[in-house]
N, C-alpha and C positions, 0 to 999 in steps of 0.2 A: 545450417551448421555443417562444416566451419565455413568460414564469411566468404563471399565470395572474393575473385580476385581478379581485377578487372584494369589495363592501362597500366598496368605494372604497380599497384596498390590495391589495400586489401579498402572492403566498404561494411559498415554496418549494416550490412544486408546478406541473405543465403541465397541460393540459385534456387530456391524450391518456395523463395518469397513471391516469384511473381505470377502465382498463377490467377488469384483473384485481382490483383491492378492490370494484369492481361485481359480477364476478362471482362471488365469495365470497359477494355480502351478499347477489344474488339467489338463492342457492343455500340458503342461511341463508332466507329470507325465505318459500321456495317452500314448503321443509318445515314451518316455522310456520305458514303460512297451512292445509296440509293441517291438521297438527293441530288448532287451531282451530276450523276449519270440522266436524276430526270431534266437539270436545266441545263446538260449539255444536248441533252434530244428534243427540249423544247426553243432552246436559245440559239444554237450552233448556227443554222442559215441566216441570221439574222446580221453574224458577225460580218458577211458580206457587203452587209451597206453601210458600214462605220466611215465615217466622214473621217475618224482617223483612230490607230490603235489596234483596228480587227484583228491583225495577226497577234497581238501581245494577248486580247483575249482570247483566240482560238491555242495560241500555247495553253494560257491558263488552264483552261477548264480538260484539256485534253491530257496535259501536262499533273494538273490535280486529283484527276480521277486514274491517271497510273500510278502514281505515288501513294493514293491509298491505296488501291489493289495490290501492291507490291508490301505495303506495309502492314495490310491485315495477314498476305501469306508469311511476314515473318511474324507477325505477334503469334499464329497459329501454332507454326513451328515452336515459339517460345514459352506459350505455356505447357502443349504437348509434354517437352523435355522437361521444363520446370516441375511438373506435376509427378514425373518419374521417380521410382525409387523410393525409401525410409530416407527416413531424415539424416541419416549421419552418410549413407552410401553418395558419394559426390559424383561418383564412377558415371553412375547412371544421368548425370545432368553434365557431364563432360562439357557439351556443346554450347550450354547457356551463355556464358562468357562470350563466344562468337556472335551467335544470336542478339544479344543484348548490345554489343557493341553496333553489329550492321543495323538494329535499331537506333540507338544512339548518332551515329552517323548518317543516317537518313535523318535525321531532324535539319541538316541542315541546307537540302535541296527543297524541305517543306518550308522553311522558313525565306526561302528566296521565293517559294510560289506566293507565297501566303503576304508577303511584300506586292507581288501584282496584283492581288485578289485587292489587294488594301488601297490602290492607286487606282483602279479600276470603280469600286465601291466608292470611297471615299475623296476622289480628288476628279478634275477636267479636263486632266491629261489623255484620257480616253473618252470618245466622241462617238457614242455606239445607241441606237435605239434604246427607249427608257421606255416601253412601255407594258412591260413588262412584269406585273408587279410582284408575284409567285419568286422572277428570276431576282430582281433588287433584293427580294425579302430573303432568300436564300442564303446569297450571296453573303450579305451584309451580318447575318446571323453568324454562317461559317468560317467570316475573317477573324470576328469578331472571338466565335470559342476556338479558334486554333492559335489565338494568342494568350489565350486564359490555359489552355490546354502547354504551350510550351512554359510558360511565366511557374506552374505548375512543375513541369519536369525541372525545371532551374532548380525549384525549392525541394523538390524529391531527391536531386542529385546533393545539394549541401546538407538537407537533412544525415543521409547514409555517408557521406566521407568521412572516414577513419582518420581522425588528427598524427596518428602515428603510425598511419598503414603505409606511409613508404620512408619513414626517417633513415638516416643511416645513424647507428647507433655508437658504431666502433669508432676510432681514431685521437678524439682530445682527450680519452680518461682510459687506457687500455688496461689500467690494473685491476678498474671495475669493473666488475660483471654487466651483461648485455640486462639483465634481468631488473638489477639495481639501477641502471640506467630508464629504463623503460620504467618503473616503477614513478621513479625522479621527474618522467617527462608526464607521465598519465596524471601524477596528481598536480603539478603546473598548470595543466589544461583544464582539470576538474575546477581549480581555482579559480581559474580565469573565468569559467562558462559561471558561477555561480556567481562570482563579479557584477558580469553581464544581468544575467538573467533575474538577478537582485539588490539591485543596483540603489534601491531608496533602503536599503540597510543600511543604520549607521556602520562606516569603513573605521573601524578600529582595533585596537588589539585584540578584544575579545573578537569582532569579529573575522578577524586574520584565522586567530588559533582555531575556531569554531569552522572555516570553508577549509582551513589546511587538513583538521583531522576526519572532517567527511570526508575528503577528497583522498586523503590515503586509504581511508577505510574499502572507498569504490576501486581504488588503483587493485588493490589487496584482492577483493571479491572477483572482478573478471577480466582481471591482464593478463592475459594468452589462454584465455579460456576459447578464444575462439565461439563466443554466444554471441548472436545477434539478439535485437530486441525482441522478432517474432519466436526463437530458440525460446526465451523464459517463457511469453504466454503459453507454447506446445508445451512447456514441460510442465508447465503448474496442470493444466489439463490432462499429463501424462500421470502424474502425482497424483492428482483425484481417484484416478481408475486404480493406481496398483494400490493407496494403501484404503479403500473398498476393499479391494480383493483380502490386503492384509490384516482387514478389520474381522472381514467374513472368517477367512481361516485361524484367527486368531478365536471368533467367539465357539468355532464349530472344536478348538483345541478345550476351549475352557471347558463344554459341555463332555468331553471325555473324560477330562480330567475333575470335573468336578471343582475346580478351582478359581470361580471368577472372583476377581477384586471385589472386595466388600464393599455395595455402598446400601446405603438403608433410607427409607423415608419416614423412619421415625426422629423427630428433634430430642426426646429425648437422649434414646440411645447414640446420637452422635455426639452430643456433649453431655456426655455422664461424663463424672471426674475434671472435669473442665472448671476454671477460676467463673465465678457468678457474670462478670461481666461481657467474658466472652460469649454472647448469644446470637441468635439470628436477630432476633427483636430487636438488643439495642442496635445489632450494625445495619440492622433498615432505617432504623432511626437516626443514625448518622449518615447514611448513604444520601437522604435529603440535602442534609449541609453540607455533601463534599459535592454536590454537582450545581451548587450557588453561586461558587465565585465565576463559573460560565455566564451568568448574567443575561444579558437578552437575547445575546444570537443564538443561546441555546434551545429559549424559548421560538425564537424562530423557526428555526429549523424545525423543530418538532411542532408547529403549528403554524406552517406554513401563510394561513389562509387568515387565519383567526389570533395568531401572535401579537399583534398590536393593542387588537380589544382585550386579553389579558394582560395586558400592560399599566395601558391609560388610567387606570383606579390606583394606582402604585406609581405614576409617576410623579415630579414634583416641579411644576411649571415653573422655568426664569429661577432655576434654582442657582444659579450665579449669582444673583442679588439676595437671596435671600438666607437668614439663617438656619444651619442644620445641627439637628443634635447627633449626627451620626458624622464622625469623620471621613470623607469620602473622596481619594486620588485619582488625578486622570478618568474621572466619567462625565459627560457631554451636560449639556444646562439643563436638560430635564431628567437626568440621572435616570437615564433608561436601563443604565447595567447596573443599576441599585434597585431598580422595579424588579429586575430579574432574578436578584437574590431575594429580595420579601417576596417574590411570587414563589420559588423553589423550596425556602427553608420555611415559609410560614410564618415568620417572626417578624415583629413592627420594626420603627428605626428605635427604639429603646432598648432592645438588644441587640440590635448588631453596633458593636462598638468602633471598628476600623476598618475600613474596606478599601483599597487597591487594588487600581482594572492596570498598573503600570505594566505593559509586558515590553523585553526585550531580551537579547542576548542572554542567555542565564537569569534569568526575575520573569517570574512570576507573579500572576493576580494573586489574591489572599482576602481573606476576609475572617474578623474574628469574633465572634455571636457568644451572646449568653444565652445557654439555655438551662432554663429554670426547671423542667421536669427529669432531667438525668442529675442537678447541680453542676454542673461544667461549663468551662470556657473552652469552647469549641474554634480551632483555629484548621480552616479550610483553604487548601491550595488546588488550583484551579489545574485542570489536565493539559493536552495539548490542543492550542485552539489556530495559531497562529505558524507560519513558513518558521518565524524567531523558534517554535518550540520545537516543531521536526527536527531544526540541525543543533538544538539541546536534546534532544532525545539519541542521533546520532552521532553526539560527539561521547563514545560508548566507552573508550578506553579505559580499563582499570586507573585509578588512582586511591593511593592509598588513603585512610579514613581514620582521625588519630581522635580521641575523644578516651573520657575516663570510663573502665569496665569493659571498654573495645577490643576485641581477640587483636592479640600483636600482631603486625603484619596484613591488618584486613586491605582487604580494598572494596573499592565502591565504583560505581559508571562515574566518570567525571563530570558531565554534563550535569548530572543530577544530584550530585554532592557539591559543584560549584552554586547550584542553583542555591541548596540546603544553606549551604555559608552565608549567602547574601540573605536570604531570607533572616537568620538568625541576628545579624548584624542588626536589621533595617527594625526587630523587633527590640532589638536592645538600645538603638541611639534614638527611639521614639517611644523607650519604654510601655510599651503597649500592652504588654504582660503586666504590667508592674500596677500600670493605674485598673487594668481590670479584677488583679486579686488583691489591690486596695477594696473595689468595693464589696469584692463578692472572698473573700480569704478563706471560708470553708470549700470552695470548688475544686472541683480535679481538674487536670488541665486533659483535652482530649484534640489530638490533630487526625486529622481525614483526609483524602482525597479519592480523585480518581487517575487511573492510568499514570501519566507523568505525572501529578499531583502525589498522588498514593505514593510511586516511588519518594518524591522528595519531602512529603510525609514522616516517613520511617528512617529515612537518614537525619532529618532536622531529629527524631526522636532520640537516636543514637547520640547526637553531638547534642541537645540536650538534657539527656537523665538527669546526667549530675548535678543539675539546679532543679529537677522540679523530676524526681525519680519515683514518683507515683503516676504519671503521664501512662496515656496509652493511643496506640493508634489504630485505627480502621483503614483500613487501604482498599479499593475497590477496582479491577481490573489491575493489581499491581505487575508492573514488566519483570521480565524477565531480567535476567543480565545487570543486576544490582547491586548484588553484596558475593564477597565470595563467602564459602561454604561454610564456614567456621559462623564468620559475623553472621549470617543468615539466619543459622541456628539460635543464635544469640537473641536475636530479635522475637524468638518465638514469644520468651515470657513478659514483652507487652504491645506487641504487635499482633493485630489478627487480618489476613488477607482474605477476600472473597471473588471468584472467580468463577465464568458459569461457563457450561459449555464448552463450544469450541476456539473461545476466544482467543485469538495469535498475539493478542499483546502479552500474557499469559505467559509465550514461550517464545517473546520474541528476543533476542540475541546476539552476538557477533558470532560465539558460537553454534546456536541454532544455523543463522541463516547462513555460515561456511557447510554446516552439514546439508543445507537445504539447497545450496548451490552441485555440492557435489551429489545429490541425489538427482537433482536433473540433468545433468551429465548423465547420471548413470540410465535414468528412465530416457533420454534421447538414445542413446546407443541403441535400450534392448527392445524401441519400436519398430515394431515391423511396416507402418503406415507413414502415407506419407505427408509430409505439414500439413496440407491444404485440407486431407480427411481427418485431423486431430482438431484442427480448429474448426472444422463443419461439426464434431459433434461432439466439440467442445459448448457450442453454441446448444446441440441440444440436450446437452445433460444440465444445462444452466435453468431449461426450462421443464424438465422431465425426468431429469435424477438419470446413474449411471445403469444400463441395463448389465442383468447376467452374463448375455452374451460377450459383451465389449471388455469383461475380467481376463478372460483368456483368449482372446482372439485379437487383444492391440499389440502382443509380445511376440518378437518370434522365439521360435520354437529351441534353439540349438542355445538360448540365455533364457534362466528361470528367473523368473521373477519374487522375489527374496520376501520371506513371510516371517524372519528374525532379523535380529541384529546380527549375528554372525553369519547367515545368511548371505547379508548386505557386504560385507565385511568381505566373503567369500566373489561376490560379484565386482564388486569396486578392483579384487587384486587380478578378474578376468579382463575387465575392461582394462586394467592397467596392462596387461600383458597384449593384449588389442591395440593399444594406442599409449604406449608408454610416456610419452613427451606429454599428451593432456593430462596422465593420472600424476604422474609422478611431479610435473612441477604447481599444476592447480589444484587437486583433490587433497595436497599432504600440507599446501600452503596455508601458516596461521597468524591472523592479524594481533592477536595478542596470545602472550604465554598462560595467563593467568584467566579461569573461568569463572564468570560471575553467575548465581544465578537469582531468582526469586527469596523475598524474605517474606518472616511472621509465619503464625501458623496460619495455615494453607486449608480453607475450608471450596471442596473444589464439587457443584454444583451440577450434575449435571442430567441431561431430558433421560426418561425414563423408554424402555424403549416400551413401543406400544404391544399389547396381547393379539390375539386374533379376534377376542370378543369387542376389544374397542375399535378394529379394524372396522368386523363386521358392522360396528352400532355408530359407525363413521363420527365417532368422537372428536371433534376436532380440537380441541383444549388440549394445550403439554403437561403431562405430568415430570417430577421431577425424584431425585435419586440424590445421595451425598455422601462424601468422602472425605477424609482429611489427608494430605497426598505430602509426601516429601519434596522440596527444592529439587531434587534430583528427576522426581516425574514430571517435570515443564524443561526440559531439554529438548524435544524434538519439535519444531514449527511445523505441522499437517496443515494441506492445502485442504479443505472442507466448505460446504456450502454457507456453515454461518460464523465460518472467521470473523467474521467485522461485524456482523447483526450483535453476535453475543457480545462484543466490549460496547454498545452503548449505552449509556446509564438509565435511559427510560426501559431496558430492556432485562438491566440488573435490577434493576428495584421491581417491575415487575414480577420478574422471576422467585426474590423474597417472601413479596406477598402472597404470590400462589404457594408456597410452601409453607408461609402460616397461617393461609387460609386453610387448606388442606388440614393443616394441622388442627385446625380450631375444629373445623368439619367433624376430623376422628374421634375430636374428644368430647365434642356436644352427642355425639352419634353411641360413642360406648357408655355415655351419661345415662342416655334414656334405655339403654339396654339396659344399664345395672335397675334401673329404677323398675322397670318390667318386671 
């Protein structure tokens, strides 16, 4: 950071990227050059008796082993420099540019040698002693990887080109701005590349609208930010350490103040005062049925080895020919993803009444179960499994959400209200509701999910109360960035969310992840190290957690490192004052006017931290701790060690259990004391 600039364009790449592909290629270069140098000290008198050629192979080999020696002293040079300086200081990499270029341009007198090596080796044009077999085998080796090694640099240089690092932007539209302009062109290009790269998508309207608004959303996130790709990994690794630090000082504030957030690992006291139905229990009990419509590659995944043989008892052989009493869309002739919802939820094909594995553009899997021990018609939508659900997930934009008892004015993520709509259609023009409370009419109707499911869960709830306004729903891992503030609230009294840990789905957002862009801005400015020792011990905090020392020794000294919000607040207006053009047109820049966040009430789950005695007694089991948190405390996305661990649902349901195991624990344990 910022990109370098090289041939009169700029490249997805920093001058302080190349210090480990340096040092690969010196590593690479060193042993060639031994080589070489052994079969030009073994071979060279030999070249004298060549019947014809000897002088094309005494250039060669003379010719090749200067070419490396000249090319290890500039790689040397190149990463020396590259390795200079903090990340944002360019001052100190001045020369890379040069460097990299008289590297660049040396490629192409190795590529004329590395042509004789290959006519020499490979062809009869040259009539030179063969017996030699050390020098054949050499030879034949090194034509062979200095064509893999440039074939290489070809695909390194198209990787890092900037589609818009040298446009001219002024002249056909001069009334528009350079910025609107650039915007116009970045997201064209996002289009295109997702065209390309997604190319067995069906090409239609929705998926026009769905690559147009991801693509505005990335133009949005880092046009003129000046981040290359290795800029985010430094910064998420910079993020790690400062908010550690902001954790530390934050818990060492609570202890003076006496004032930490409440949370308790007592169940009842968390839901005292709470409607009957809202409990942990029954939402373990439904957390089963929202991770069914996953089907077998869920089971997969989580049992890699053994996945199959939990299957085979549940599957249904040649089930094309045969009759099923379970309605079942788009699953393969052994209804492998119908094995995997009666393996998840437990229940025969006699209760589960309709199943669709159909996923596309906005549609989702679903599946809708009787379950006989709650009374309910449980209707389960599947999270995100597939590339079709990321760009539902990121097509995030508010759209408004119009339904009867709905706060005027609400809005919702569009992706996931578009979803909601079709959903509700596909259950109305197949009446599938209709014929299951024909048979079952005293049941409540109860919807679930997980992650993207959850979300679109709670919105199908919204747009349907008014037919069926005893409904309730469980959401598990539900996103962020859903409902705006008002309708959020609204969802509390029949919506319950559950979320553990440090889960990022939690608090992930447009909003979030613009704060979280400008935080790594901000955490690149205030390091003092330079890329190549943030990702050396990025690597080892991955395997060994952040030490004490690395809190205050990765920042320099003349910018603090901000342990509030206002703080933050105070640092972004110094970096702005440092580098006005980054803060002022990316840090203040917003993809949408309107903030969506989290719905339902909010039961926020989280590890307990351990004492010194379960230190000492090397305890290894989590205990847990729990809160009921406002839409407004899932705003911020923190880079953390089990962002991803906590949203999977083998690790939400776990989590459950150990909390009413515990629980049961307490209360068989105060049993036998009363009875004492």
């Amino acid at each position: 950071m910022p990109a370098l600039k090289l041939f009169g364009r700029k490249w997805l790449a920093g001058t302080d990227d190349l210090v480990f592909p340096g040092l690969f290629e010196i590593i690479l270069r060193i042993i060639w050059l031994s080589l070489m140098g052994t079969v030009t000290g073994r071979y060279y008198g030999y070249t004298w008796t060549c019947a014809r050629g000897g002088d094309f192979v005494r250039i060669y080999l003379i010719g090749t082993c200067a070419l490396l020696a000249i090319v290890l002293v500039v790689l040397i040079a190149l990463v020396a420099h590259s390795a200079r300086g903090s990340i944002v200081d360019t001052h100190a990499r001045r020369h890379v540019p040069l460097l990299l270029g008289i590297k660049l341009v040396l490629i192409i007198p190795e590529v004329a040698w590395n042509v004789l090596g290959t006519i020499w080796a490979f062809t009869t044009v040259i009539d030179c002693p063969n017996d030699d077999d050390f020098t054949n085998t050499v030879i034949d080796i090194l034509v062979c990887c200095d064509w893999v090694l440039f074939a290489l640099a070809v695909f390194g240089i198209f990787m890092v080109i900037d589609p818009i690092g040298s446009i001219k932007l002024r002249g056909s539209q001069p009334e528009i701005s350079i910025d609107t302009l650039k915007h116009k062109k970045v997201t064209r290009i996002w289009v295109r590349r997702f065209r390309w790269f997604f190319c067995w998508l069906i090409r239609d309207k929705q998926s026009h609208e769905a690559f147009t608004q991801v693509a505005g959303l990335f133009s949005s996130m880092f046009r003129n930010s000046d981040l290359v790709p290795s800029d985010i990994i430094a910064g998420c690794v910079l993020l790690r350490v400062k908010q550690k630090r902001e954790s530390r000082e934050q818990r060492r504030l609570e202890l003076v103040a006496e004032q930490r957030l409440k949370y308790t690992s007592d169940l009842q006291e968390a839901f005292q005062g709470l409607p009957s139905w809202m409990s942990l229990e029954t939402a373990n009990h439904y957390a089963r049925l929202a991770i069914a419509p996953y089907g077998c590659h869920l089971v997969f995944l989580e049992y890699c080895l053994t996945g199959i043989f939990k299957l085979l008892r549940l599957m249904t052989c040649c089930a094309c020919f045969r009759a099923k009493k379970t309605i079942v869309k788009e699953d393969n002739c052994c209804l492998c993803n119908l094995a995997g919802v009666k393996y998840f939820s437990k229940k025969t094909e006699d209760e589960i009444i309709y199943v669709t594995f159909r996923n596309r553009l906005f549609e989702l899997p679903f599946c809708v179960i009787v379950d006989h021990k709650t009374r309910a018609i449980v209707l389960c939508v599947r999270g995100s499994m597939s590339v079709r659900d990321v760009f539902t997930d990121l097509t995030s934009v508010p759209e408004k959400i119009e339904a009867e008892g709905v706060p005027e004015d609400a809005m919702a993520h569009k992706g996931m209200l578009m979803c909601a709509n079709r959903l509700k259609k596909h259950l109305e023009d197949a009446g599938i509701l209709d014929k299951a409370f024909g048979q079952y009419p005293s049941y409540n109707l109860i919807l679930t999910g997980h992650s993207l499911g959850a979300g679109v869960a709670i919105l199908l709830g919204l747009l349907m109360r008014p037919t069926y306004p005893d409904l309730k729903v469980f959401g598990f891992a539900t996103p962020s960035g859903l409902l705006s503030l008002d309708a959020a609230k609204y969802t509390e009294s029949f919506a319950m969310s559950i979320g553990i840990g440090d889960d990022f789905v939690m608090r992930l957002s447009i909003d979030s992840m613009e704060e979280l862009r400008n935080q790594l801005l901000s955490v690149l400015q205030s390091c003092r190290l330079p890329k190549y020792r943030v990702m050396v011990n990025g690597f080892g905090y991955f395997l060994f957690g952040v030490p004490s020392r690395d809190l205050e020794s990765t920042w320099r000294n003349d910018i603090p490192s901000p342990t509030h919000r206002h703080h933050r607040v105070l640092l972004q207006a110094e970096n702005a004052y440092r580098n006005p053009f980054l803060y002022a047109d990316v840090a203040n820049r917003k993809f949408t006017k309107t903030r969506l966040y989290a719905a339902g009430r909010i039961l926020h789950i989280a590890y307990k931290k351990k004492t010194k005695e379960d230190k000492k007694n090397q305890n290894p089991s989590d205990t847990f701790e729990m809160r009921w948190i406002k839409p407004e405390d899932l705003t911020e996305l923190r880079v953390m060690p089990r962002m991803f661990k906590d949203h999977l649902p083998k690790n939400i349901i776990k989590t459950m259990e150990t909390v009413l195991g515990e629980q049961r624990t307490e209360i068989v344990e105060f049993s036998e004391i009363t009875i004492i």
